[in-house]
C-alpha positions as CSV (number, residue, x, y, z in Angstrom):
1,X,-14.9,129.4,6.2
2,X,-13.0,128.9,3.0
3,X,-9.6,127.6,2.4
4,X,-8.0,128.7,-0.9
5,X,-5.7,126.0,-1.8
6,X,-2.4,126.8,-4.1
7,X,-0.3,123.2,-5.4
8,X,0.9,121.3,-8.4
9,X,0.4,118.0,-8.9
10,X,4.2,116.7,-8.8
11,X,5.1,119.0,-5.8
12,X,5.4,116.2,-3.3
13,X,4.9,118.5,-0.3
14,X,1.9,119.7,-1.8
15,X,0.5,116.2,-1.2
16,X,1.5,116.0,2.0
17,X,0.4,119.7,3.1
18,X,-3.0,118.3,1.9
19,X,-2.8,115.2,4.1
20,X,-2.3,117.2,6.9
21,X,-5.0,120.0,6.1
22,X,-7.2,117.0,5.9
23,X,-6.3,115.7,9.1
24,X,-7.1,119.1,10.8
25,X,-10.6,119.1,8.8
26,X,-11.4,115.6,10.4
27,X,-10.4,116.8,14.4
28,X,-12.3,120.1,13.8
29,X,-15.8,120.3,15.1
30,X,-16.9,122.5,12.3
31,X,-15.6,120.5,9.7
32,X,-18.6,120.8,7.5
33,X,-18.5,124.7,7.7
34,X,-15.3,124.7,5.8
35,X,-14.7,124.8,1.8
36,X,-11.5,124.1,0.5
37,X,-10.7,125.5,-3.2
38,X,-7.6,124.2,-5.2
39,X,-6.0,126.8,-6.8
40,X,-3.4,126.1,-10.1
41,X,0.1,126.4,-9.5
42,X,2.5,125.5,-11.8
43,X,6.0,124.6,-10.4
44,X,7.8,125.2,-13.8
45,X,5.6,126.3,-16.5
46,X,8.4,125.7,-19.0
47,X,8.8,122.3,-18.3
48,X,8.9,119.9,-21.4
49,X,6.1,117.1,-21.4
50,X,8.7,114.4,-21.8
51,X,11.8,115.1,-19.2
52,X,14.1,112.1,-20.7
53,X,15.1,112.3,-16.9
54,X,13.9,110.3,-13.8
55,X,13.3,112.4,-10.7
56,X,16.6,112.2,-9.3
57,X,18.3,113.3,-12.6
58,X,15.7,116.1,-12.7
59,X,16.6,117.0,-9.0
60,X,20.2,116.5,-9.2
61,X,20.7,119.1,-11.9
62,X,18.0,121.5,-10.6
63,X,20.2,122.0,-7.7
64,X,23.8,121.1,-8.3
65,X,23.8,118.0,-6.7
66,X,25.0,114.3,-6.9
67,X,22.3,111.5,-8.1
68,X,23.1,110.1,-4.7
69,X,22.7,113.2,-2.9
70,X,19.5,113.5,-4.5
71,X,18.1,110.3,-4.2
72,X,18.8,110.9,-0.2
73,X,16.9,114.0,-0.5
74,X,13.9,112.2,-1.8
75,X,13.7,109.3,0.3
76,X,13.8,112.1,3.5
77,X,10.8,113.0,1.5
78,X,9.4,109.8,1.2
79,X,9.8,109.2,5.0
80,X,7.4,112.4,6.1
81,X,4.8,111.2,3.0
82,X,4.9,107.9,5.2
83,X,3.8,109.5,8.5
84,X,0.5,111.0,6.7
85,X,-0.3,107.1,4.8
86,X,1.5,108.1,1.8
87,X,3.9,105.8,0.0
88,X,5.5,107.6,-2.8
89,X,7.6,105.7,-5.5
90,X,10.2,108.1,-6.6
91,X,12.0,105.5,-8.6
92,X,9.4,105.1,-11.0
93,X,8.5,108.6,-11.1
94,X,7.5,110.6,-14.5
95,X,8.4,114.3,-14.4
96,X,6.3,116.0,-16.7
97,X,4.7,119.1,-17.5
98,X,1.3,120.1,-15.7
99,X,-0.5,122.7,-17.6
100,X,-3.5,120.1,-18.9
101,X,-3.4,118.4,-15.7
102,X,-4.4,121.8,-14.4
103,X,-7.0,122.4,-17.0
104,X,-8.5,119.1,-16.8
105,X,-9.0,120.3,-13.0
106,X,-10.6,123.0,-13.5
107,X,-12.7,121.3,-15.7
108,X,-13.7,119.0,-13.0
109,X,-14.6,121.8,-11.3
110,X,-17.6,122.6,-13.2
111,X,-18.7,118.8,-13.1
112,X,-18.6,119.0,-8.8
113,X,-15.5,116.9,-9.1
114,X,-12.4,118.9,-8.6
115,X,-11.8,117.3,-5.0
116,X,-11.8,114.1,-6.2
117,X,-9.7,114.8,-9.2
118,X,-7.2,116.8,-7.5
119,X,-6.4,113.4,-5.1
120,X,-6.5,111.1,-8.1
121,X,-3.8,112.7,-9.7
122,X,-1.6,113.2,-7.1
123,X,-1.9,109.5,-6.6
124,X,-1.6,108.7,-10.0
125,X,1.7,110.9,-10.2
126,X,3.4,109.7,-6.7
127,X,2.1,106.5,-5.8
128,X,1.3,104.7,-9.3
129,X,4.4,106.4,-11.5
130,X,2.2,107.5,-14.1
131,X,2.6,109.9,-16.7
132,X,0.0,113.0,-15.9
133,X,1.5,115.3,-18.4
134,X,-0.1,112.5,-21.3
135,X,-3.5,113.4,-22.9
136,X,-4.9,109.5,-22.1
137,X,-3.3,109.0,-18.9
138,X,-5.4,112.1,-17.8
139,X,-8.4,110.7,-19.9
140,X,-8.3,107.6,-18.2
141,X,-7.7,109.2,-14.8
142,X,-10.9,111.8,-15.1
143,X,-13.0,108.6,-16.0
144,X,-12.4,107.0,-12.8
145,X,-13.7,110.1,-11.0
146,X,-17.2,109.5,-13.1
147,X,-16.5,112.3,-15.6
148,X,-17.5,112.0,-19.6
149,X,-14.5,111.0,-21.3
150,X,-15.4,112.0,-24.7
151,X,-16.4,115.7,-23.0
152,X,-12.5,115.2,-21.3
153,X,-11.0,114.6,-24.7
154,X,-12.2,117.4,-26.2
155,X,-10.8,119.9,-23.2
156,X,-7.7,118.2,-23.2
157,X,-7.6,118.2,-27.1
158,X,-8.4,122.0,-27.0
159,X,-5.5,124.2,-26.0
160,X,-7.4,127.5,-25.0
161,X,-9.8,125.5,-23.0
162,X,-9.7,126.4,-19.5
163,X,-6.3,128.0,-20.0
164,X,-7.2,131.3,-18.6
165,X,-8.5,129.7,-15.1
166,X,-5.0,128.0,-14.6
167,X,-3.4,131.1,-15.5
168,X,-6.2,133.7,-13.7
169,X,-5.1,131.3,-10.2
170,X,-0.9,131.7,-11.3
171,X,-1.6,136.0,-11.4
172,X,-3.8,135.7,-8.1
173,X,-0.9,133.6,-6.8
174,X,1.8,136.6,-7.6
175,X,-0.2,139.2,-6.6
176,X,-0.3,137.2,-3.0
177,X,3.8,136.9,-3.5
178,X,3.2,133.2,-3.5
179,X,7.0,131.7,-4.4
180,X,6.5,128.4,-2.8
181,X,3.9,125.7,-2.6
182,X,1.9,124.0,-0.9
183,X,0.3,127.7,-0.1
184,X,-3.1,128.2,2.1
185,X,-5.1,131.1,2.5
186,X,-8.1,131.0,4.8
187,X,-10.6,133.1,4.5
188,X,-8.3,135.7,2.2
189,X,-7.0,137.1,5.9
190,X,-4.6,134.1,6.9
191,X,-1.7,132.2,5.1
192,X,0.0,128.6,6.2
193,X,3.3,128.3,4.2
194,X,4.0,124.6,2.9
195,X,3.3,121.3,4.3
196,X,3.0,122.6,8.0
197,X,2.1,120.1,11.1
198,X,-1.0,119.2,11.4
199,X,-1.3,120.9,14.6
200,X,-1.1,124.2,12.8
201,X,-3.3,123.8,10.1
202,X,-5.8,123.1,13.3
203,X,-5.0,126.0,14.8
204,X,-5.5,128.0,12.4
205,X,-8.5,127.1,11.7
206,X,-9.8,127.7,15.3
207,X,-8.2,130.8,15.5
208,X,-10.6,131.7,12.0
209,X,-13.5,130.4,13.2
210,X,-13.7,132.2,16.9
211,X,-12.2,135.6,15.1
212,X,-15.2,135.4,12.3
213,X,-18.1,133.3,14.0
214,X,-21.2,135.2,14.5
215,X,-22.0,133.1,18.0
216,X,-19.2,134.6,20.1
217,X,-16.9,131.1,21.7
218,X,-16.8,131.8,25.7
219,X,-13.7,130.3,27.9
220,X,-16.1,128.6,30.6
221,X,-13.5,130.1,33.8
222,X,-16.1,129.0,36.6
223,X,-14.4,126.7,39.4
224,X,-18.1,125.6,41.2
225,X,-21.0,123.8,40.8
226,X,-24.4,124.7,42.2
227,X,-24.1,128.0,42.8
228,X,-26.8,129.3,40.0
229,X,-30.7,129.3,39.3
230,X,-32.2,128.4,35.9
231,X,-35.5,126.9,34.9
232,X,-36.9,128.4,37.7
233,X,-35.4,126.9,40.5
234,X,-32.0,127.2,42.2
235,X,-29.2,124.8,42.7
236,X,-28.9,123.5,46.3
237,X,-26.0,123.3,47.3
238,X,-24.2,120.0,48.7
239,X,-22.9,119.7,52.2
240,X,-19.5,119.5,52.2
C-alpha cells in the first residue's frame, strides 16, 4: 500500500495531518506493508525568502484580520498541534519561502532520507523558530539527518537542481485539483483532505487494505464452539 503525501513545510496542519497519519500507521496491523511518499507543495510559491513580518502580521493581512484576531487563530492552532505532542512556537516563527527546503527534500530522497528530513524541518520551522528558507539553516538541518553537507551545499547553491521534482509533484498536485494541504492519496484510488482524525486516516487504510489484499479478510459470524472436525478428529461437544 502506498500513501502519496502532498505538504509544505510551514503549513501547520500539514504537521499535524502527519502526526495523525502516523498514529494510524502505529494501531494498523500491517503497518510495515505501507509506504508513505512526500510530495512538494508549495503554499505560496511567490513568497519572498525574508517576510519582514512575524506570523501573525503574515496572517492578519492574508485574511483581513486584526493581529489579535490572528494571534487567537493560531493559538486554536497550537491547541490541536498539542493533542498530537506538538508544541508549536508561533511567536518566534520565521515565514519564509520553501522552494529549497523542497529541493533539499527531494534530494534526501535519493540519499534514503526523505522521511527523516521531512520531520526535521517541520520541527525546525514550528517548534525551534528557525529560518528554513536560509541556505545554512537547511545545511545544518540536512547534516543532522547524516547527509554530506558539502554534497548539500552544492544542491542548495544550484538553482536548477532538483527544481523540476518539486515542480513535477506541484502539476501532479493540479491535475489531482489539490487546492489545500495536508493532501493524501492512497494507493492513487482514495483521498483524505487535511489534518483529519486519526480515526479516519485508520479507516482508510483498512478499508484499502481488505479492497486490494490478495488474501480475502473474512467477518468470523459463527456464534458456537465445537461444532466442527479438523485434524482429523471432531470436536465433542460439552454437556450443557
Amino acid at each position: 500500500m502506498k500513501v502519496e503525501v502532498w505538504s509544505d513545510y510551514v503549513c501547520p496542519f500539514c504537521y499535524i495531518g502527519k502526526r495523525r497519519l502516523e498514529e494510524a500507521l502505529n494501531q494498523f496491523p500491517h503497518k510495515d506493508q505501507v509506504e508513505v511518499e512526500f510530495k512538494s507543495f508549495e503554499l505560496d510559491p511567490n513568497s519572498p525568502k525574508n517576510t519582514g513580518q512575524n506570523i501573525h502580521e503574515v496572517l492578519a493581512g492574508k485574511y483581513g484580520m486584526s493581529i489579535e484576531k490572528a494571534k487567537e487563530a493560531n493559538r486554536g492552532v497550537g491547541q490541536q498541534a498539542a493533542t498530537v505532542g506538538l508544541t508549536f512556537n508561533f511567536d518566534e516563527m520565521k515565514p519564509t519561502n520553501t522552494f529549497d527546503a523542497h529541493r533539499l527534500a527531494k534530494f534526501a530522497k535519493t540519499q534514503g532520507k526523505e522521511a527523516v528530513v521531512s520531520e526535521k524541518l517541520l520541527n525546525a520551522y514550528f517548534a525551534e523558530s528557525q529560518d528554513i528558507g536560509d541556505s545554512e539553516t537547511l545545511a545544518d538541518i540536512a547534516e543532522t539527518a547524516g547527509l554530506n553537507r558539502q554534497e548539500i551545499v552544492t544542491v542548495l547553491n544550484d538553482k536548477d537542481a532538483y527544481a523540476n521534482e518539486v515542480r513535477q509533484d506541484e502539476a501532479i498536485a493540479q491535475q489531482y485539483g489539490v487546492r489545500g494541504v495536508p493532501y493524501f492519496i492512497i494507493n492513487q484510488k482514495y483521498a483524505i483532505s487535511g489534518a483529519q482524525p486519526t480515526e479516519t486516516f485508520m479507516g482508510a487504510l483498512q478499508k484499502v487494505w481488505e479492497e486490494e489484499s490478495p488474501v480475502p479478510v473474512l467477518q468470523d459470524l459463527s456464534t458456537e464452539d465445537d461444532v466442527s472436525c479438523a485434524d482429523g478428529s471432531c470436536a465433542i461437544p460439552e454437556k450443557k
